[in-house]
C-alpha positions as CSV (number, residue, x, y, z in Angstrom):
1,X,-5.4,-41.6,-10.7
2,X,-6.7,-37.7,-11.8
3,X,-9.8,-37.6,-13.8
4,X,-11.1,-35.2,-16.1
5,X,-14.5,-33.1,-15.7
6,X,-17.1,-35.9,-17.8
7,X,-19.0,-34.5,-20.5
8,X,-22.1,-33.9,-19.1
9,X,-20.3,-30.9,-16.8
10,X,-21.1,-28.8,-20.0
11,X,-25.1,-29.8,-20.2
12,X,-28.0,-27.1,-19.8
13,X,-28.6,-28.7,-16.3
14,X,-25.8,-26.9,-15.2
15,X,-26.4,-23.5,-16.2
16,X,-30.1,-23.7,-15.4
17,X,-29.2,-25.4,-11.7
18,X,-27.1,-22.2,-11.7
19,X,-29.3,-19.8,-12.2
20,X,-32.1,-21.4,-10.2
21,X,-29.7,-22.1,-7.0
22,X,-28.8,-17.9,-7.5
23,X,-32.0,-16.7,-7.8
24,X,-33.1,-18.8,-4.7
25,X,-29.8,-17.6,-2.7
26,X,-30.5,-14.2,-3.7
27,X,-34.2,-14.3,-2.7
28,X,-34.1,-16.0,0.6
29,X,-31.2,-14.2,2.1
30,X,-32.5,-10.5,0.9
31,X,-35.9,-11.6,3.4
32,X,-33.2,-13.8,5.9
33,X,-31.6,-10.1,5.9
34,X,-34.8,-8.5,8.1
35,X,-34.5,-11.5,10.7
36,X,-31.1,-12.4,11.1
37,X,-28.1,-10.4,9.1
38,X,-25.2,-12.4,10.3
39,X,-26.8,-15.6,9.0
40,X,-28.6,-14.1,6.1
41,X,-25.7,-15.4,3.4
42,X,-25.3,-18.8,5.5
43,X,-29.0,-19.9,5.2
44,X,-29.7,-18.7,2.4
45,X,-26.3,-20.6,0.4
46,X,-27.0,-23.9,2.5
47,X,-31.3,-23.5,1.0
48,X,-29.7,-23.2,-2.4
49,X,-27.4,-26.5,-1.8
50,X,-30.3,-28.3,-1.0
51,X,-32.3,-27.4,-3.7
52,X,-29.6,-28.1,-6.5
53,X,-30.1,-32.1,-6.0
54,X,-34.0,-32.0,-6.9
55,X,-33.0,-29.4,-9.7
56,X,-30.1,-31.7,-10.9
57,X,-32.8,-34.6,-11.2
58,X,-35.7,-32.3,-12.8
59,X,-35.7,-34.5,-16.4
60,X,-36.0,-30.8,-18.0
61,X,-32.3,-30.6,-17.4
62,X,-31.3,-34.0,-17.2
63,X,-30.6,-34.4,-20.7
64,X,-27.1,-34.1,-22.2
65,X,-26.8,-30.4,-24.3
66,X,-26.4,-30.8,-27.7
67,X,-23.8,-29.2,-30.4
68,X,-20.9,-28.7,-27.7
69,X,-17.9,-30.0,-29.5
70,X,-16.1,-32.5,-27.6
71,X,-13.0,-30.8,-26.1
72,X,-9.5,-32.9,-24.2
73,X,-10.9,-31.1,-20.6
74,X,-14.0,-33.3,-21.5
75,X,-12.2,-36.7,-21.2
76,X,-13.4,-39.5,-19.4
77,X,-9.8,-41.2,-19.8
78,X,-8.0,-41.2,-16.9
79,X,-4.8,-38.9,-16.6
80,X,-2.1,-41.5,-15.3
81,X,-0.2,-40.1,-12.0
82,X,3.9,-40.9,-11.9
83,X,4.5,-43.9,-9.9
84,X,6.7,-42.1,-7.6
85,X,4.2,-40.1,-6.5
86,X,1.9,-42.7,-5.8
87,X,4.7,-44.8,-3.9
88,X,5.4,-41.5,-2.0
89,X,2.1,-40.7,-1.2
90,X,1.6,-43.8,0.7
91,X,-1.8,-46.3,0.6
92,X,-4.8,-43.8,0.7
93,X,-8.1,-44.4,2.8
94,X,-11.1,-43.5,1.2
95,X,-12.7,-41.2,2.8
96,X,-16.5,-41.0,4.0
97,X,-18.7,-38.9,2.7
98,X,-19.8,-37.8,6.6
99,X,-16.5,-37.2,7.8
100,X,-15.5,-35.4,4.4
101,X,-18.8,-33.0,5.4
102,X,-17.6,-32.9,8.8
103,X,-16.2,-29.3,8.8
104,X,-19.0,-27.9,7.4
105,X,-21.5,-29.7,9.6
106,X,-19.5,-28.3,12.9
107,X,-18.9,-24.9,11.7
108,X,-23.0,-25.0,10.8
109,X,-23.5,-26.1,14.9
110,X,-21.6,-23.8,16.1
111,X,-22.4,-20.5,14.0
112,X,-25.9,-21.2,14.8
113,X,-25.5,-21.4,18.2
114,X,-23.4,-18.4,18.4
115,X,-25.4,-16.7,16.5
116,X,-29.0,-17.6,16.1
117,X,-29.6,-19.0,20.3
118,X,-30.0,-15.4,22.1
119,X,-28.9,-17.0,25.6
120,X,-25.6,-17.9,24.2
121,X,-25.0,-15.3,22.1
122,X,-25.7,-12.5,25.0
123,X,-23.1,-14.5,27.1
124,X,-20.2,-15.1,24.8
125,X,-20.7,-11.4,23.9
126,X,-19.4,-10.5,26.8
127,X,-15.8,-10.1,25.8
128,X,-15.5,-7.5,23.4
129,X,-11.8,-6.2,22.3
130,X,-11.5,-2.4,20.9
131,X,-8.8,0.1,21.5
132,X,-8.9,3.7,22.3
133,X,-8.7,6.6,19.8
134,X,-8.5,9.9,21.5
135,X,-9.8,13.1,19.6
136,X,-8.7,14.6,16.8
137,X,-9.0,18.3,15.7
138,X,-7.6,19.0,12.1
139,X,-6.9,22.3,11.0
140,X,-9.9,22.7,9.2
141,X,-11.8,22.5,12.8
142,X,-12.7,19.3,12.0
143,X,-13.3,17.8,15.4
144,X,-13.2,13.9,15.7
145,X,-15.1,12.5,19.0
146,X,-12.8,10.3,21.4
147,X,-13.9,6.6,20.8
148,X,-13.5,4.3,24.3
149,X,-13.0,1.8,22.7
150,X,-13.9,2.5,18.7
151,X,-15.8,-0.5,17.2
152,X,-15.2,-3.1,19.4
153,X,-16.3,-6.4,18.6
154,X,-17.3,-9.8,20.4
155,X,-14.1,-12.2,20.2
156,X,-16.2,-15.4,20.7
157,X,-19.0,-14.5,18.3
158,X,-16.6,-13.3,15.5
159,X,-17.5,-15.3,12.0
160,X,-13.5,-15.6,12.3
161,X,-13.8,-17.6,15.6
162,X,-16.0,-19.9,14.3
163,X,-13.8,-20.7,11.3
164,X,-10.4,-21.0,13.3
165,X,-12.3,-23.4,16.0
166,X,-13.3,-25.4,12.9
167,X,-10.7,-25.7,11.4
168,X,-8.6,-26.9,14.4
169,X,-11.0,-29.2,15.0
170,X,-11.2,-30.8,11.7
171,X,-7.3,-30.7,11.6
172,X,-7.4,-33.1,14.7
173,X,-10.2,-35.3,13.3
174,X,-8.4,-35.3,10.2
175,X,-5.2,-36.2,12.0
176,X,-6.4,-39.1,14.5
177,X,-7.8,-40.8,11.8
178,X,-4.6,-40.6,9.3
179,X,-6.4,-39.0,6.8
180,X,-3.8,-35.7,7.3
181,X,-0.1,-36.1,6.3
182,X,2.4,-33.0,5.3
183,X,4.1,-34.9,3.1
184,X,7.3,-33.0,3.3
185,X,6.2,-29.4,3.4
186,X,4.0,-28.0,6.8
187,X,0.4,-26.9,7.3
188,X,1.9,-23.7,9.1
189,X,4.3,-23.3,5.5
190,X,1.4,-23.7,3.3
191,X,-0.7,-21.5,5.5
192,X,1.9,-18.6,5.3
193,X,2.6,-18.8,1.9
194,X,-1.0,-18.6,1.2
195,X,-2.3,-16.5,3.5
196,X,0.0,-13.4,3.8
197,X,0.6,-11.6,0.9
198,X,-3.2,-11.4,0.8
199,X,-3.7,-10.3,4.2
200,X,-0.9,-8.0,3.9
201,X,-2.8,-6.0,1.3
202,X,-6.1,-6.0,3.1
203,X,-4.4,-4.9,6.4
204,X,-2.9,-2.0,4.7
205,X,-6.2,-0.7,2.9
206,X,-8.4,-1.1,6.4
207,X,-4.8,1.0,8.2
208,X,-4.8,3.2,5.4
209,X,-8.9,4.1,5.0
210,X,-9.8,3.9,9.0
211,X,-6.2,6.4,9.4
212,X,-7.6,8.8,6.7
213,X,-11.3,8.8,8.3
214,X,-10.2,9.1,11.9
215,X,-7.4,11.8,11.1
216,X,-10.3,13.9,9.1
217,X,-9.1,13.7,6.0
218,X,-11.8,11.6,4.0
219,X,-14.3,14.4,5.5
220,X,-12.1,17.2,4.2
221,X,-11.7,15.3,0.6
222,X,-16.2,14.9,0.8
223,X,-16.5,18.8,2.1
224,X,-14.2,19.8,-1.2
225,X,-16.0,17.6,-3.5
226,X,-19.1,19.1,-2.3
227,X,-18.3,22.2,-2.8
228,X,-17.2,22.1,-6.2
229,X,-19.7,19.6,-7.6
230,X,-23.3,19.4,-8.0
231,X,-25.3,16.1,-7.2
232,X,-25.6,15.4,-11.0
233,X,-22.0,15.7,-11.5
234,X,-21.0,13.6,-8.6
235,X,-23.5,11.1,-9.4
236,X,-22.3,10.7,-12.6
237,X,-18.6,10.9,-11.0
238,X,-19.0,8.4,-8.4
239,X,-19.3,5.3,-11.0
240,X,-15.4,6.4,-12.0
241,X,-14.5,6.6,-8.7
242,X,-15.8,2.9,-8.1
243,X,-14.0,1.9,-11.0
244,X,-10.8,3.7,-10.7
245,X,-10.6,1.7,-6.9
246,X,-11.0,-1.7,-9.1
247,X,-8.0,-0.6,-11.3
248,X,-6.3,0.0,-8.6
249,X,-6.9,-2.3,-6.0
250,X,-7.9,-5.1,-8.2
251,X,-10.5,-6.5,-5.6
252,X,-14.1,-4.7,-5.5
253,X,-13.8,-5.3,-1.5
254,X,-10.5,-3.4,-1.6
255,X,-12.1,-0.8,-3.6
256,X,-14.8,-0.9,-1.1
257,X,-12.6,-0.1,2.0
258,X,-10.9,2.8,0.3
259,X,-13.7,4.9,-1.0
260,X,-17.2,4.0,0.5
261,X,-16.4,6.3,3.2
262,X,-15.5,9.3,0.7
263,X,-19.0,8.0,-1.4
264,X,-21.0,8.4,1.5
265,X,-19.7,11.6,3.3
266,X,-19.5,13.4,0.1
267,X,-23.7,12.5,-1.0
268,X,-24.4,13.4,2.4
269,X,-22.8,16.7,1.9
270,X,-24.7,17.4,-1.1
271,X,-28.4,17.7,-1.3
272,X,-30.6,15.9,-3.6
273,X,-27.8,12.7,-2.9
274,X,-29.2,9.3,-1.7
275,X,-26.0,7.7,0.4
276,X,-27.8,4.1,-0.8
277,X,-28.2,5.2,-4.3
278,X,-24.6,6.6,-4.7
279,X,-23.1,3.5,-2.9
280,X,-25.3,1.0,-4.8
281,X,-24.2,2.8,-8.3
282,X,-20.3,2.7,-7.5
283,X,-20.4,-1.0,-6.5
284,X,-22.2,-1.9,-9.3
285,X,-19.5,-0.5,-11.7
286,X,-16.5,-1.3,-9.6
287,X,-17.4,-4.9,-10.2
288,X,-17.1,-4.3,-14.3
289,X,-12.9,-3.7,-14.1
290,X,-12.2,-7.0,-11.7
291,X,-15.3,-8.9,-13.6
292,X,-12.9,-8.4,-16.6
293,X,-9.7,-9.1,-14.9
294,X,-11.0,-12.2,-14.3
């Protein structure tokens, strides 16, 4: 049996829980950001959980909003399911809320340890995979320095590692205690089908900027901009830059990867440019075209 958002998911509580939990988020993890950047985002999101059950309860905003017309999504009617799925689905276990938290609970154990406990962190660190880039001399005489290896990074204290050891994990939990069927159609299937034409488009943006800033050519693009534009111009050029890489990419990360390096080299090329100011600026427009798309 499906139910319907009730209809007090519409109420002032809500939005204000919102915008308290955001400005709380937002606060702690800009001072988390001096202490500890790789769990800035994570303390700071798990402090603004915690804080939205006192806020829900605040009798300010525990009052239903009035004048919101009543709307079908607002139901509480239950939305019969087909028998046949039912039959196939098989008698359901409910599930506790402390195993349903389980996931989050162990990836939280273990990204802390990883990440916050300076003993373990300096010994998983240990193994750290980079390849080799040898130098690179355009024909502008644009020398690129050898890199052995370029930006290598710790396998066992990647923010990936901790997710894929969670998520195995959970899967077995989730398994030994019947709680995980596939019902017909794989994890692996679902995972591809998900999974890859996403990360088929991100792996071609990283190939395609880190190729274009280790062969010289995202220098060579900055050094022209410079030298045909003044820092008002290109200040007032770098929010169109930002958005054109929304249009295009449709992702302000994407947009990110492509032209943050050409942003930065090309303020640092011209006098009077913060690198900051110029990068802060094109994010904040980039965000307008895919804010819209949306």
């Amino acid at each position: 049996m499906i139910r319907q958002p009730p209809k007090s998911t519409q109420s002032r509580s809500s939005a204000a829980s919102d915008v308290y939990k955001r400005q709380i988020q937002g606060g702690v993890q800009l001072g988390m950001m001096y202490v500890n950047p790789v769990l800035s985002t994570f303390v700071a999101g798990t402090l603004a959980l915690v804080a939205l059950y006192p806020l829900s309860h605040w009798r300010r905003y525990a009052e239903p909003a009035e004048g919101i017309v009543e709307r079908p999504a607002m139901r509480d009617e239950p939305l019969e399911e087909p028998a046949a799925a039912e039959e196939a689905a098989g008698p359901q276990t409910q599930m506790g809320l402390g195993l349903a938290l389980f996931p989050y609970i162990f990836l939280t154990v273990i990204a802390i340890l990883g990440s916050a406990v300076p003993a373990i962190t300096d010994l998983l660190s240990q193994l750290q995979i980079g390849l080799p880039f040898p130098a690179v001399e355009t024909g502008y005489g644009l020398v690129i320095p050898e890199a052995e290896p370029y930006s290598p990074f710790a396998l066992l204290t990647h923010p990936g590692t901790f997710v894929l050891v969670t998520a195995l994990v959970a899967l077995v939990v989730y398994r030994l205690r019947g709680y995980y069927r596939s019902g017909g159609q794989s994890l692996l299937g679902n995972l591809v089908k998900d999974s890859v034409p996403s990360s088929i488009a991100i792996a071609s943006f990283l190939t395609m900027s880190k190729l274009m800033d280790h062969s010289g050519q995202t220098s060579i693009l900055a050094q022209g901009i410079a030298s045909v534009a003044t820092a008002p111009v290109y200040a007032f050029l770098a929010n169109w830059i930002g958005i054109l890489g929304a249009f295009m990419t449709s992702s302000s990360t994407a947009s990110n990867i492509l032209f943050s390096p050409l942003q930065s080299q090309a303020a640092a090329a011209l006098p009077g440019l913060e690198q900051s100011a110029v990068l802060a600026v094109s994010y904040t427009h980039l965000t307008l075209p895919t804010t819209h798309s949306v």
